[in-house]
N, C-alpha and C positions, 0 to 999 in steps of 0.2 A: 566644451571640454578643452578648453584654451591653454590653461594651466592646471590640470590634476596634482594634488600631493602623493594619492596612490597610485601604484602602476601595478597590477595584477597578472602577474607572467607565468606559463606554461611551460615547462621544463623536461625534456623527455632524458634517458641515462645517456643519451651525446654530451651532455652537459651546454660548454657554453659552445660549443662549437655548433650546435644545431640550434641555437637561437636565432632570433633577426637581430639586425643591428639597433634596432630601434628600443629592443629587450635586453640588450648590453649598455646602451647609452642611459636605460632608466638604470638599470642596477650599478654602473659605476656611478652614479649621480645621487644614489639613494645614500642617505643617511641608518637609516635599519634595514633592514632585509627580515622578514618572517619566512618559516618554512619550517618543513619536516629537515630533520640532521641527515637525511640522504639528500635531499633539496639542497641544503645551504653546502654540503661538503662537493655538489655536483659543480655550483657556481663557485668557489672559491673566493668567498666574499669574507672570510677571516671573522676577526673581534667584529664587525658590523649584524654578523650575522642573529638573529634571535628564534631559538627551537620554538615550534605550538607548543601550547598547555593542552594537556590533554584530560578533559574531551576540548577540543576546539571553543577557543573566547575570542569572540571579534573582538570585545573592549581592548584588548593589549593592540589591537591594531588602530583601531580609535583614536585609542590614550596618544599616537603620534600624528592626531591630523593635522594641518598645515604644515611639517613637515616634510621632506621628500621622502617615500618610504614606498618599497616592494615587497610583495607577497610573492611566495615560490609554492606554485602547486604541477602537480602531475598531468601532464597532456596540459587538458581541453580542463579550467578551474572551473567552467560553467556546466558541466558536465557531471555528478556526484562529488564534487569539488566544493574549496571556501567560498568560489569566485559570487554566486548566487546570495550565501550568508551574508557575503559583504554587500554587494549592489544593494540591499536590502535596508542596510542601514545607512545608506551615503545619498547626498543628490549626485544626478546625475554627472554635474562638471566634476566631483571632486576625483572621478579615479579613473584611467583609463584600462585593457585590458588586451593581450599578446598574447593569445592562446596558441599550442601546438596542439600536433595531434593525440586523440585521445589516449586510450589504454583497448577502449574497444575497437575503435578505427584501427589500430596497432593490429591485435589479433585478429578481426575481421581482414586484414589483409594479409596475414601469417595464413590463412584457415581459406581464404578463398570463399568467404563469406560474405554475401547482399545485408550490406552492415543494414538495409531500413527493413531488413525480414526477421531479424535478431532479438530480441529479448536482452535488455540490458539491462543489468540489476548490482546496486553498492551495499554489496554482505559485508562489508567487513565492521559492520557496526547495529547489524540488523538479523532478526532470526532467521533461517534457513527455511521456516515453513514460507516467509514469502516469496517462494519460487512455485508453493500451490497451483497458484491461481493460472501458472501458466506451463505447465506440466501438461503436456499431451506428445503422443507419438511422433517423433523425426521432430520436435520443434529444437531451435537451436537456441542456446541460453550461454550470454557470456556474464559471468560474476566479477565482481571485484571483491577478496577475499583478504584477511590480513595478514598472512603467512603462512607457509606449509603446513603445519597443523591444522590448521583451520582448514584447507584445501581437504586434506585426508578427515577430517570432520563432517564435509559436506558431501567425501565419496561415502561415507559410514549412513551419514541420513537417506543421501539418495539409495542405498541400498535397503534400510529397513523401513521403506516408501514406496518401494517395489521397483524403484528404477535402476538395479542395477544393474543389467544391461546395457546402460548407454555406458555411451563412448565419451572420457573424456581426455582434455590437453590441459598441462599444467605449463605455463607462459608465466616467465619471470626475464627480469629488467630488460625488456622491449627495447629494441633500438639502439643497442650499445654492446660493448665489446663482451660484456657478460649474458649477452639475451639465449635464454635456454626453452625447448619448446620439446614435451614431454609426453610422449599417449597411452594411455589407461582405461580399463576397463574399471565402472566404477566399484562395484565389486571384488577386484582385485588390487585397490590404488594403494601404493603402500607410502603414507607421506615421510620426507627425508627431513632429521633434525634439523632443523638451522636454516631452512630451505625458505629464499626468503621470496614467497612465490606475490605474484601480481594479481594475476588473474586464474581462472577457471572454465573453460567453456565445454558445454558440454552439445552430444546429441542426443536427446531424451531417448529411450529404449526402454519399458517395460509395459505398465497397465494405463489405463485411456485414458487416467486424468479428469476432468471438471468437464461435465454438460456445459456448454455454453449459452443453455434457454435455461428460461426457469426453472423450476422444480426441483431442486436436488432432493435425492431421495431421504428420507426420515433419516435413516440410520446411517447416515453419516453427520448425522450433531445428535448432542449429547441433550437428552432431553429426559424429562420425569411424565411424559406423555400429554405436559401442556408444552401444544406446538400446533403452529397453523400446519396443518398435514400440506402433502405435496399439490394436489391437485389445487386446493382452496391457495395456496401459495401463490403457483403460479399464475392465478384464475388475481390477487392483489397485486401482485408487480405489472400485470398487464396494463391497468388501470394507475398505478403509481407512477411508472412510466419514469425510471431511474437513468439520468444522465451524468455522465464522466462531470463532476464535481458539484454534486448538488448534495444539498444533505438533507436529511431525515429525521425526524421525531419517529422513533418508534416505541408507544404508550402501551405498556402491560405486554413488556418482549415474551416474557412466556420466556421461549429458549434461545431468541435471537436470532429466532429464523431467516425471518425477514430483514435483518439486519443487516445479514451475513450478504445473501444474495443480491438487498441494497450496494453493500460497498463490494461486490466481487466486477459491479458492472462500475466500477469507478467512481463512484460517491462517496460521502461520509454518512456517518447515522450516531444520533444519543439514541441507546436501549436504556429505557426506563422500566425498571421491574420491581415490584415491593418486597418480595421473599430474597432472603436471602440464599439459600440453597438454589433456586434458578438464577441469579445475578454470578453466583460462579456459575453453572452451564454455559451460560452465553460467552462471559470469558472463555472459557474450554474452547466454546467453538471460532470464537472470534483469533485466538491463538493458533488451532487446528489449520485453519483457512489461511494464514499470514495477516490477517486484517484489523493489530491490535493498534495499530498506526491509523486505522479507519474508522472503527468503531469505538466511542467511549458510552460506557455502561457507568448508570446511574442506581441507586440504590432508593427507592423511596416510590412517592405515587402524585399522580398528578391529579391539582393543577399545581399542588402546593412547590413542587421542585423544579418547574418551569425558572423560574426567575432565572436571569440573567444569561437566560440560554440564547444564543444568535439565532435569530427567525432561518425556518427550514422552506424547503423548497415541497417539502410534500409529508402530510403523518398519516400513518399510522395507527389503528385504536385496534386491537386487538382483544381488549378483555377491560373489563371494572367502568365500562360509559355510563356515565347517567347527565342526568340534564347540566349540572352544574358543573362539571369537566369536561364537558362540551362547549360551555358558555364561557368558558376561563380561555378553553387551546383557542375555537374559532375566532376569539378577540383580540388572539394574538397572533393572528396569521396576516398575511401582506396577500395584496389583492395577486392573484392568479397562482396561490397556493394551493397543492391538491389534496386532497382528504379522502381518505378509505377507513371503515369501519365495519367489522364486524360483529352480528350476533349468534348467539345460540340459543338463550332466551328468549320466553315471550315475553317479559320486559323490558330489554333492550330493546327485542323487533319494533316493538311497537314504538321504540324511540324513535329510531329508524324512520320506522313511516310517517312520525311527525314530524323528523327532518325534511326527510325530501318534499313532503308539501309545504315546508317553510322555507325552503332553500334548493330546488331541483334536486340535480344532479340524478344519478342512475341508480334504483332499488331494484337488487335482483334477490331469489330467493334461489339457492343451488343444493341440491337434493341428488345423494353419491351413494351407490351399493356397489358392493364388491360378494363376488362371487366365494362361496364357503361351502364347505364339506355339511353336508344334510343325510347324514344317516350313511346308504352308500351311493348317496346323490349328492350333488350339486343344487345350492340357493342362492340366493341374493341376501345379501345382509346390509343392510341398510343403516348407514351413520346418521347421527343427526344433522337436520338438514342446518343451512346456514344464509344467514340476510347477509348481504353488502349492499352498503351505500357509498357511492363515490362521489363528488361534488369539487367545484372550483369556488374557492373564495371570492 
């Protein structure tokens, strides 16, 4: 990084006074300057200076490589920042980077907050349900949100979500002669016009939020009654065995059950489903949950809609197996790939058990009653029973 053309800068509302010098010697030295019109108005960098397009184009940054050229973003750019969108497209010499402190670092130290205990989240471009996933009692969640409205937005959602009891702080321009730091009950937040707010942080306060083991219960996704029920769910993620970024085939989603709970634990998933009427459900839930940035839903059946799909780290067979959609996904899986599959039939079962004597892995057979009103007794009502076959490629 001898000679970078870019210099990627950090910029808190001190303007240039709480820069380094190192972040003043790139920006007088810079030929453009990009940034947001409060960024370029913070540095006084005049006619040089050039506003984002919005939504954000690196090519306008691009279009000046070899160039001396600075970017101006808020805090920490590598942080829900440009700074990552650019490194991405650059080698490594051509850019260096002079980060300040964040927007969350900012309020975690306004708030007297163990900023690595926090939940950091950049809403200002992203829906409100993804705060789901992390919604549970006393947890602390700081957002980056686009303005007052929006803040008084996400006190109205947390409210008809059941959280409005928590406690929240409205934090605007951080660090400078205008920094204003505001407390609200969510419930009663009333946002100000014009209000040109930063951030958001809240302390969660109302109902319990997302189990964090398997199973979430039926009735919360939206289903037409094909759905791997709770038990059998939990009884397949055990054996799928979903880690933070690994992704998923999931064949004849049914409702995206599995889908859902795949990407809650940090992964990705394609839900493939042929009916149309269940390919919305799964969206419904895949929205409900925040996870439409996780889950992409396919429309069709396999094998025929596999093509050009990036190999998965584990699938999925939920419903429509037969031999020859078998023989299409397993020849397309990469060695230490894992496979679960379900029956209800005796001719799938019996696929099943010609699988596992051609290919190991574990055949179980799980047989579930649930207790029901019998006159003015109590019985045992008994589901159909169900095969899994799990197996490594």
């Amino acid at each position: 990084m001898a000679n970078p053309w870019l210099t990627i800068i950090g910029i808190g509302e001190d303007g240039l006074a709480g820069l380094s010098e190192a972040s003043r010697k790139a920006l007088a030295q810079a030929e453009v300057v990009f940034g947001g019109e409060r960024h370029l108005a913070l540095a006084g960098v005049g006619n040089r200076g050039r506003p984002w397009s919005v939504p954000f184009d690196a090519d306008s940054v691009l279009s000046c490589r070899g160039r001396p050229t600075a970017v101006l973003a808020s805090g920490d750019p590598f942080w829900h920042g440009v700074g990552g969108t650019l490194a991405e497209k650059l080698e490594a010499g051509e850019w260096i980077a002079h980060s300040a402190p964040s927007t969350f670092s900012l309020v975690a130290a306004r708030l007297g907050w163990r900023l690595e205990s926090v939940v950091c989240l950049g809403l200002h471009a992203a829906p409100f349900e993804r705060l789901v996933p992390h919604l549970t009692r006393g947890a602390q969640v700081i957002c980056l949100v686009r303005d007052g409205k929006a803040g008084g937005e996400l006190a109205t959602w947390l409210t008809d979500h059941g959280w409005g009891q928590s406690t929240i702080w409205s934090l605007s321009a951080l660090g400078g002669p205008r920094e204003r730091v505001r407390l609200h009950r969510a419930d009663s937040y009333a946002a100000e016009p014009g209000d040109g707010l930063v951030a958001v942080a809240l302390e969660a306060r109302g109902s319990q939020g997302i189990a964090r083991s398997p199973g979430l219960s039926d009735d919360r996704l939206a289903h037409d009654g094909q759905i791997t029920k709770r038990p059998m769910r939990a009884l397949a993620l055990s054996v799928l065995a979903p880690r933070p970024g690994e992704r998923l085939w999931d064949i004849g989603a049914g409702s995206g059950s599995i889908s859902v709970e795949w990407a809650l634990c940090g992964g990705t998933a394609i839900a493939i489903e042929a009916r149309e009427d269940r390919v919305a459900n799964i969206r419904s839930n895949a929205a409900a949950f925040g996870l439409t940035h996780r889950i992409t839903v396919k429309e069709g059946t396999a094998p025929d809609i596999l093509s050009g799909f990036d190999a998965p780290d584990a699938v999925f067979i939920g419903g429509g197996l037969n031999t020859a959609m078998f023989d299409a996904v397993w020849s397309r899986l990469e060695t230490g790939t894992r496979l679960v599959a379900h029956a209800v039939t005796l001719e799938t079962e019996a696929l099943l058990a010609d699988l596992h004597q051609r290919h190991g892995g574990e055949l179980i057979r799980v047989e579930i009653a649930h207790a029901a009103p019998l006159g003015r007794y109590r019985s045992w009502e008994a589901a159909r029973p169900v095969v899994q076959w799990s197996a490594v490629r």
